[in-house]
C-alpha positions in Angstrom: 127.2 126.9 69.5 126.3 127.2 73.2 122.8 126.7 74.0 121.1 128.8 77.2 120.6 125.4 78.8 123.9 124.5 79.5 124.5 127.6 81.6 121.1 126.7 83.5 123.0 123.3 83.3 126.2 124.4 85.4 124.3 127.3 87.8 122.5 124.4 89.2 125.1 121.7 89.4 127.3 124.5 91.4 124.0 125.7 93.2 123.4 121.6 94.4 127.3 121.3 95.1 127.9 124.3 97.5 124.6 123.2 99.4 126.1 119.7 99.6 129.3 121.1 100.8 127.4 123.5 103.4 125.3 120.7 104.5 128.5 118.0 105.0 130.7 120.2 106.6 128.1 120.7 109.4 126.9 117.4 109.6 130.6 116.5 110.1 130.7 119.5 112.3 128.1 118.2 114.6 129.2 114.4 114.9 132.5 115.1 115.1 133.4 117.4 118.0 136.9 118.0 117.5 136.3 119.2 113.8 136.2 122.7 113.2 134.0 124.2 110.3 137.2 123.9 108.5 136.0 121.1 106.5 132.9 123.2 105.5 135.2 125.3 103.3 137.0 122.3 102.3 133.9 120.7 100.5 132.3 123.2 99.3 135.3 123.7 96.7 135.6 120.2 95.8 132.2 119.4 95.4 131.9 123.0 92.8 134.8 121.6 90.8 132.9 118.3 90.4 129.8 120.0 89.7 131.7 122.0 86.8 133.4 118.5 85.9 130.0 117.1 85.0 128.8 119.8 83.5 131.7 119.9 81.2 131.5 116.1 80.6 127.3 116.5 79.6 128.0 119.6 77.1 131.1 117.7 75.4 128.2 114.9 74.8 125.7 117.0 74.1 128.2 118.7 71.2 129.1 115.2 70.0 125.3 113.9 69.4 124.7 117.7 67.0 
C-alpha cells in the first residue's frame, strides 16, 4: 500500500534535482566559455533519473521494514 509521503518523497527529490541541474549547467556555463547551455539540459535529466532512483531505493525499504 502506497503511503501519500512517498509521492511528497519523489516531488521533492525531482524538484531538488532539476534545480541542481539548472544551477550546474550554468555554473559550467559561466566558467567555461566555450560551453553552451547544452550541458544544462544534459543534467537536468540525469540528475531527475537519480532523484527517482533514490526514491525508488527509500520506498523498497520502507516496504521491507512493514
Amino acid at each position: 500500500m502506497r503511503m501519500p509521503s512517498d509521492n511528497s518523497l519523489k516531488y521533492g527529490l525531482v524538484t531538488v534535482a532539476i534545480g541542481i541541474g539548472i544551477f550546474m549547467g550554468l555554473m559550467l556555463e559561466k566558467n567555461v566559455p566555450e560551453v553552451g547551455g547544452e550541458f544544462m539540459f544534459a543534467f537536468i535529466p540525469i540528475f531527475v533519473g537519480v532523484a527517482l532512483l533514490i526514491s525508488a531505493f527509500v520506498e523498497r525499504r520502507r516496504e521491507k521494514k512493514q
